[in-house]
C-alpha positions in Angstrom: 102.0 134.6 124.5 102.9 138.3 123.2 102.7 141.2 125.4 100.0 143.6 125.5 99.4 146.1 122.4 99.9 149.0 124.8 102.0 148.6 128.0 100.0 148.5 131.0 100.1 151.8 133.6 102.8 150.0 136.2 104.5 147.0 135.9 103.2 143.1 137.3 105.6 141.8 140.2 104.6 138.5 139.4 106.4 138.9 136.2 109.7 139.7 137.8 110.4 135.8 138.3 110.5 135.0 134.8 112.8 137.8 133.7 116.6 138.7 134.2 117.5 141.7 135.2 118.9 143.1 131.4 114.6 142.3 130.5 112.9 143.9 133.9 114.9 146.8 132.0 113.3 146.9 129.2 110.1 146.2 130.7 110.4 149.3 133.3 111.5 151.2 130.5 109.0 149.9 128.1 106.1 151.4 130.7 107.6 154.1 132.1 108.4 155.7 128.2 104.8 154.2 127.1 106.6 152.4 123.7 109.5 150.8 122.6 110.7 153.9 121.4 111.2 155.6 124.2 112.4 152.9 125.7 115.1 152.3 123.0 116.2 156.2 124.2 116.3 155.4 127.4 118.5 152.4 127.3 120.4 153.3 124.2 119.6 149.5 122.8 117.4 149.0 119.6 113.7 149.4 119.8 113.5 145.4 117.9 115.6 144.3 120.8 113.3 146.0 123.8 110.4 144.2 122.0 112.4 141.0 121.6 113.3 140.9 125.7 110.1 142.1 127.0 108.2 139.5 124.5 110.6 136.7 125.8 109.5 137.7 129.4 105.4 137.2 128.8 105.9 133.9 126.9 108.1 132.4 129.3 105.7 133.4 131.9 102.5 132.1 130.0 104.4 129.0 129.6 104.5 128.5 133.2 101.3 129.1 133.6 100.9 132.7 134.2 99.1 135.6 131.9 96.3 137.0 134.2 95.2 139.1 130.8 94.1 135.4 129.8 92.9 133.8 133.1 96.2 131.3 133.4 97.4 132.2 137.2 97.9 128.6 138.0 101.6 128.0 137.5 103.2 124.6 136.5 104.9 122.1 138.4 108.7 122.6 138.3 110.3 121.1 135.3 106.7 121.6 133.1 105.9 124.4 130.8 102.2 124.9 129.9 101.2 123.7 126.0 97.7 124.5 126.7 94.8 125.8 129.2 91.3 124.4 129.3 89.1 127.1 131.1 85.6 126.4 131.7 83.2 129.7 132.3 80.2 130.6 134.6 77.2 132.1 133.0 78.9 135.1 134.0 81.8 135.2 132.2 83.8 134.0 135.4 85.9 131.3 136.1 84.9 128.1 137.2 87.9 125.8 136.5 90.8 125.6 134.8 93.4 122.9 133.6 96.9 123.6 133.0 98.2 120.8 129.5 101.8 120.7 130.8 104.5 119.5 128.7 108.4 118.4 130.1 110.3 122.2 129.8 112.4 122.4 127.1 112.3 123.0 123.0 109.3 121.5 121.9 109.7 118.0 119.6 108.4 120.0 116.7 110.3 123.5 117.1 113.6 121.1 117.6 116.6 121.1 114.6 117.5 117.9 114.1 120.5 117.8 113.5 122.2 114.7 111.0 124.9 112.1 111.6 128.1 114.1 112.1 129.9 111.2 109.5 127.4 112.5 107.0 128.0 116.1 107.2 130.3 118.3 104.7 130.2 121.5 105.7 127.8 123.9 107.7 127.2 127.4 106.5 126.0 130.1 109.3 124.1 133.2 108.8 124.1 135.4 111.7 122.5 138.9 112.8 124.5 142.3 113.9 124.2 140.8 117.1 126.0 138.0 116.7 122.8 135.5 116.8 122.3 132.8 114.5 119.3 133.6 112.3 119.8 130.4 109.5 121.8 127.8 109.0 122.7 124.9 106.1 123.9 121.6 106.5 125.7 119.7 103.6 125.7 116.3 104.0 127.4 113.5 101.5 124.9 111.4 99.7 126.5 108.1 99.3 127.1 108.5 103.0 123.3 108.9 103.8 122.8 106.3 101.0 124.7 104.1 103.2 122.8 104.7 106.2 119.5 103.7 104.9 121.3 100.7 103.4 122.1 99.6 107.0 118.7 100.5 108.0 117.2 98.5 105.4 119.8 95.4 106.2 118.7 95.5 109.4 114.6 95.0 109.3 115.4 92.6 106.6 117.6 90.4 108.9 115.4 91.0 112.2 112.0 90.6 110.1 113.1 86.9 108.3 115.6 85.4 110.3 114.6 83.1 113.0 117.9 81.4 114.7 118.4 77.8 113.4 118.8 75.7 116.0 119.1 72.3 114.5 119.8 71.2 110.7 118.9 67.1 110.0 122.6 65.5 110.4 123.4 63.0 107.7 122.9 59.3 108.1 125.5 57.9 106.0 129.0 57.4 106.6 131.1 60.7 107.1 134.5 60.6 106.0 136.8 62.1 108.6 139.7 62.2 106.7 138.4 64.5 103.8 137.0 67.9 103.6 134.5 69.1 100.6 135.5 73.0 100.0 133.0 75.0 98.5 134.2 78.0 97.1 131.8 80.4 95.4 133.0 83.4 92.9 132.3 86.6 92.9 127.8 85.9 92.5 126.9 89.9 91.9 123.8 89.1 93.1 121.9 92.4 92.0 123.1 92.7 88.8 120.9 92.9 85.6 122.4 91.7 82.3 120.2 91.7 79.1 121.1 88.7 77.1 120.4 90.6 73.6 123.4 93.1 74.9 125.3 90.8 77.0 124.5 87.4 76.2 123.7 86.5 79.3 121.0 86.7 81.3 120.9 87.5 85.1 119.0 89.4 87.8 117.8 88.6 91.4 115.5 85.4 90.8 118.3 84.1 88.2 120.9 84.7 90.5 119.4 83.2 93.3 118.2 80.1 91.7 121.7 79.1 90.1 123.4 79.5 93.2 121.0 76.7 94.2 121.2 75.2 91.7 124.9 74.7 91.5 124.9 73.9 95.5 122.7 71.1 94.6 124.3 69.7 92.0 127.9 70.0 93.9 126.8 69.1 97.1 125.7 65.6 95.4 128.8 65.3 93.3 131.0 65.5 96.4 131.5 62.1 98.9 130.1 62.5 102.6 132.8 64.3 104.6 133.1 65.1 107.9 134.4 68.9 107.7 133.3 70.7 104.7 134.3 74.6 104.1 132.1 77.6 102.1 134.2 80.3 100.7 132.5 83.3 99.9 134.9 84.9 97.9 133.9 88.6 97.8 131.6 90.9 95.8 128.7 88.4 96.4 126.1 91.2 96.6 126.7 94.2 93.6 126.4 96.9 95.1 126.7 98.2 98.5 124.2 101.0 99.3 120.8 102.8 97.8 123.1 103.9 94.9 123.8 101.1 92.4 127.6 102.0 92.0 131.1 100.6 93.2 131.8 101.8 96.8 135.5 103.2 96.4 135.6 104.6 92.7 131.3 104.8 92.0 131.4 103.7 89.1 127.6 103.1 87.9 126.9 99.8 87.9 123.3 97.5 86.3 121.3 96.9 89.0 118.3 94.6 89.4 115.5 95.3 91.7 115.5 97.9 95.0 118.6 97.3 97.8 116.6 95.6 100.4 115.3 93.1 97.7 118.6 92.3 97.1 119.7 92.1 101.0 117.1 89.5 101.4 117.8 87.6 98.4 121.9 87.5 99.2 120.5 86.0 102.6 118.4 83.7 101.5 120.9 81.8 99.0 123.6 82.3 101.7 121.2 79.9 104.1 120.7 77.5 101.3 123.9 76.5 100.7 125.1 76.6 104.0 121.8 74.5 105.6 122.1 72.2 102.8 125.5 71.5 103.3 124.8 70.9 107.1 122.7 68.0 105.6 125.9 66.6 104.0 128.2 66.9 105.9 129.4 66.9 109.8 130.4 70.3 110.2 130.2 73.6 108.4 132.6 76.4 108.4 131.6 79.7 106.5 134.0 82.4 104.9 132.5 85.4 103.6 135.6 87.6 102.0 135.1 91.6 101.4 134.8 92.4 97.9 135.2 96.0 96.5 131.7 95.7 95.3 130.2 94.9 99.2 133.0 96.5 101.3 130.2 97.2 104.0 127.4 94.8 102.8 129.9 92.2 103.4 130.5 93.1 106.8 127.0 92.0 108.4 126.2 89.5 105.9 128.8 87.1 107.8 127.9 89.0 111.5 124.0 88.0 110.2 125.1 84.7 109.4 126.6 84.3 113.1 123.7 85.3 114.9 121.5 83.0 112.6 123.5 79.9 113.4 125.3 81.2 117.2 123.5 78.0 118.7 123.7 75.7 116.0 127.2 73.3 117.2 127.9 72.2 113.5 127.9 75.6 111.9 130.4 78.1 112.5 131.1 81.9 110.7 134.5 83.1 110.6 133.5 87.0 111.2 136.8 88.3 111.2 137.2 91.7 108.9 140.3 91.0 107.6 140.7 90.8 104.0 142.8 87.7 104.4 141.1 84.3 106.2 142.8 80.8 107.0 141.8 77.7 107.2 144.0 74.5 108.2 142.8 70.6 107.6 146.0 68.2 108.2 148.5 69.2 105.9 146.6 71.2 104.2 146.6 75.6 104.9 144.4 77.2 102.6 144.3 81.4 102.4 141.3 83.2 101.3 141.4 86.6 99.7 138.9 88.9 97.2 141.9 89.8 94.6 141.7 93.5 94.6 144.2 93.8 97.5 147.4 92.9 95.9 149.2 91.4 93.4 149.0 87.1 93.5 152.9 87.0 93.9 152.8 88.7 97.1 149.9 86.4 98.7 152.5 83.4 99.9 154.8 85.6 101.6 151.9 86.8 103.4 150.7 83.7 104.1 153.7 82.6 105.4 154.1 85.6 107.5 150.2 85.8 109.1 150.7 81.9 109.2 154.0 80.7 110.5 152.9 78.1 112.5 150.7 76.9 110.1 153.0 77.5 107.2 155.8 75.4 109.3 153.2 73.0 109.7 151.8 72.7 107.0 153.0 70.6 103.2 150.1 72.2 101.2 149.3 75.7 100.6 146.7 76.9 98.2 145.8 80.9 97.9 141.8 80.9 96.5 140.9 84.0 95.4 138.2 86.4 93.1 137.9 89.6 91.6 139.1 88.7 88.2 136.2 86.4 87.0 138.8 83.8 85.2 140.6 81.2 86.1 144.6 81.5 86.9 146.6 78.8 88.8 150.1 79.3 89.3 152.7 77.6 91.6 155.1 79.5 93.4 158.3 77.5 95.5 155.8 76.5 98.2 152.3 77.9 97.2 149.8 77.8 94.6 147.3 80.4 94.4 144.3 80.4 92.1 141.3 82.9 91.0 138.1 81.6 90.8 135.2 81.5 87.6 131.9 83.0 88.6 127.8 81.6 87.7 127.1 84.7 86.5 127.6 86.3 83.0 129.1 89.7 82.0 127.1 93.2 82.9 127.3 95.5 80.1 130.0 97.4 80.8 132.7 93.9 81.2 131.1 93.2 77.4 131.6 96.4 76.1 135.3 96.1 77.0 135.9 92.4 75.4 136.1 90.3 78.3 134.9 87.2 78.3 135.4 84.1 80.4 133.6 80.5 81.0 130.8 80.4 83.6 131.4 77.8 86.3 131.5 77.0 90.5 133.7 73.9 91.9 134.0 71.8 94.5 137.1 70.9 95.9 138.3 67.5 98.2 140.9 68.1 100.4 142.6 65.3 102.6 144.0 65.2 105.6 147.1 63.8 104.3 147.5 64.3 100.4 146.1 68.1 100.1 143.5 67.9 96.8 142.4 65.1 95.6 139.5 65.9 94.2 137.5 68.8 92.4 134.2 68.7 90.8 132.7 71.6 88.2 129.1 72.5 87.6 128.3 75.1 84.8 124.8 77.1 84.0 124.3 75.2 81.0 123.6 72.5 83.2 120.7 73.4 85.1 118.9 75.1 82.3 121.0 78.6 81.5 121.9 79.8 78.2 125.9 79.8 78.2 126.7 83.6 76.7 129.4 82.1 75.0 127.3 79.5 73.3 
C-alpha cells in the first residue's frame, strides 16, 4: 500500500504501531516539511531513503489490516498479514461489510528467493547499494551436480512408481544340491549405450541390452545343475552413465547413449529382477553383489539399496548393500573377492584379500579375485590366489573401436563346491541367442 501523493496535515497515531522510531522520523518530518525534501534537510538522510521508511511504514500497516484512506480498519489476527480486502458498499457509498483475506506473516511464496542446494553452488556474486543493502545477487551452480540431482529424482519415481515388494518367488521342486553353488557373474552390461553396427560392428541399445541379459540368464541358468546357494555378481558399470549427462562421472568423457536416463533407470531394474527372480526359481537361495563401476559410481549405489527394499521380506533373497568397492563371499573352502578393476592393479588384490579377510583367508584353500573394467578375459595365479577379469554381452561403443580394441563377447556361469573350489563353468555368447558377433 504506498503512502499518500501529498502528506496529510498531522500525522495518524494509529500508524505509530507499525513503525520504529528511526521511520515515525521520517514520517513527522515528512509532514511537518510537506515533502521529502524538506524532510531529507531536516534529518540530513537522503530524500530516497525518507520515502523508502515512510513507504515501509503504510505497507506494513495495510498489511495488517489498516489504511483508513482505503476503508481496511479491521486489523489481522496476530501472526496474519492481509493479501486482500473484500468490501461490500451501501447505495451510499458506505460501508456495509468487509473481509480481511489473511495470509501466515512472512515473505510471500512467490516474492521468496529460493535459494539452491548448497553442494550445487560455485560461487555467489553480490551487488550492493551505498548503503550497504543487497540490491542483486548471482548464484553459480555446477551442472553435472544438478544433473545428478535430477538423476536421483528421476531414480526415485522410477523405483517408487514400478516396484512392488516381492514377497514370494515359486521355490524349485527338484533336488537342490547343498554342496555346490552356481555363481553368476555378469560384466560390465553398459546398459545405455548405443553402438551402430556399420561403425562398430555391433549393435546395442536399451531393448538389445535388456533382452541379452535375459537371454544369457536363461540360457545359464538351464546350463547350471540345481544348487542350493547360488551367487549374482554385478561387476560394476552395469548402467553407462550416471546422471542427465551421458558422460563418465570422474573424468566426463562423452559417452553414446541410448534413450533418456530414466529409461535407462528402469530398464537396469528390470533386467536386474529377471535374473535375480529367475534364479530364485533355480535355486534355494540367492545372494546379490552389485560392484561400483566408474561408469555408475552413484547409479550403483541405490540400484543394490532398490534391490534390498524390493526383496527385504523375501527369506531366499538377500543384497549385499555394502559401498565398499571390495565384497566377499565364503562357500566351504572356497573365498571369493569381488571388485570393478579401476581401483588397483590385479597384483595387489590378494594381499588385500588377505588382509580384509584373515579369517576367511586362514580358512579358506581357494581364493579367486573376479573382477571388470577391462572387457577381456585375464586369469592369472598368484602363490595363493587367482584373480580373473571378466568378458561382457555387449559390443564396443565407438570410441573403444576407434582405438583398436577388440575382445570376444560372452557371460559364464561358474560351480563352486563346498569342498573342491570350481568345478564347473558354463559360457553363453550373443551369437547364440540371435546377435550378430562384431567379430564375425
Amino acid at each position: 500500500m504506498k503512502p499518500p501523493a501529498a502528506p496529510p496535515q498531522k500525522a495518524d497515531p494509529e500508524l505509530r504501531k507499525y513503525a520504529t522510531d528511526k521511520q515515525w522520523q521520517c514520517i513527522l518530518a515528512w509532514i511537518a516539511g510537506g515533502s521529502y525534501r524538506k524532510a531529507e534537510k531536516k534529518l540530513g538522510i537522503d530524500q530516497s531513503l525518507v520515502a523508502r521508511q515512510v513507504r515501509a511504514v503504510y505497507v506494513r500497516a495495510a498489511q495488517a489490516g489498516y489504511a483508513p484512506d482505503h476503508d481496511m480498519t479491521h486489523e489481522a489476527p496476530p501472526g496474519q498479514v492481509v493479501k486482500g480486502v473484500s468490501t461490500l458498499y451501501d447505495a451510499d457509498g458506505e460501508v456495509r461489510e468487509q473481509w480481511n483475506k489473511t495470509r501466515m506473516e512472512g515473505m510471500a511464496p512467490e516474492e521468496r528467493v529460493v535459494l539452491p542446494d548448497p553442494k550445487t553452488v560455485t560461487k555467489v556474486s553480490t551487488l550492493y547499494d551505498q548503503q550497504g543493502r543487497v540490491t542483486q545477487q548471482w548464484v553459480a551452480e555446477k551442472p553435472e551436480a544438478i544433473a545428478q540431482l535430477r538423476a536421483w529424482e528421476e531414480a526415485a519415481k522410477a523405483m517408487a512408481e514400478t516396484l512392488p515388494k516381492q514377497l514370494v518367488i515359486s521355490q524349485p521342486l527338484s533336488y537342490l544340491d547343498p554342496a555346490l553353488m552356481a555363481c553368476y557373474p555378469v560384466g560390465d552390461h553398459h546398459l545405455g549405450m548405443l553402438s551402430w553396427p556399420e561403425e562398430t560392428g555391433g549393435d546395442w541399445d536399451l531393448k538389445i541390452g535388456e533382452k541379452a541379459l535375459a537371454n544369457a540368464t536363461d540360457y545359464l541358468l538351464g546350463a547350471t545343475p540345481p544348487c542350493e546357494q547360488s551367487t549374482i555378481v554385478f561387476l560394476g558399470d552395469f548402467m553407462h552413465y550416471d546422471s542427465f549427462e551421458s558422460v563418465t562421472p570422474t573424468q566426463r568423457n562423452l559417452l553414446d547413449a541410448d534413450g533418456r536416463y530414466p529409461k535407462m533407470v528402469r530398464a537396469a531394474i528390470r533386467a536386474m529382477r529377471y535374473t535375480i527372480e529367475q534364479a530364485a526359481r533355480r535355486h534355494g537361495k540367492v545372494h546379490v553383489i552389485v560392484e561400483i563401476g566408474n561408469h555408475d559410481l552413484s547409479s550403483s549405489i541405490f540400484l543394490m539399496e532398490c534391490l534390498a527394499n524390493i526383496y527385504a521380506e523375501n527369506p531366499r533373497i538377500t543384497i549385499d548393500t555394502s559401498p565398499r568397492h571390495y565384497h566377499y563371499f565364503d562357500f566351504g573352502n572356497t573365498l571369493v573377492g569381488t571388485h570393478h578393476g579401476h581401483g588397483c592393479k590385479p597384483d595387489r588384490l590378494p594381499s588385500i584379500m588377505a588382509a580384509d579377510r584373515a579369517e576367511a583367508w586362514g580358512r579358506t584353500k581357494y581364493r579367486y579375485w573376479w573382477t571388470g573394467h577391462i572387457h577381456h578375459m585375464t586369469v592369472k595365479d598368484y602363490e595363493a590366489c587367482s584373480v580373473e577379469s571378466f568378458r561382457i554381452l555387449a559390443p564396443s561403443d565407438a570410441w573403444a573401436h576407434q582405438k583398436g580394441f577388440r575382445a570376444q563377447r560372452d557371460m559364464k556361469a561358474i560351480v563352486l563346491h563346498k569342498d573342491f573350489g570350481e568345478v564347473g563353468r558354463h559360457i553363453v555368447r550373443p551369437s547364440m541367442f540371435g546377435v550378430k558377433d562384431d567379430l564375425s
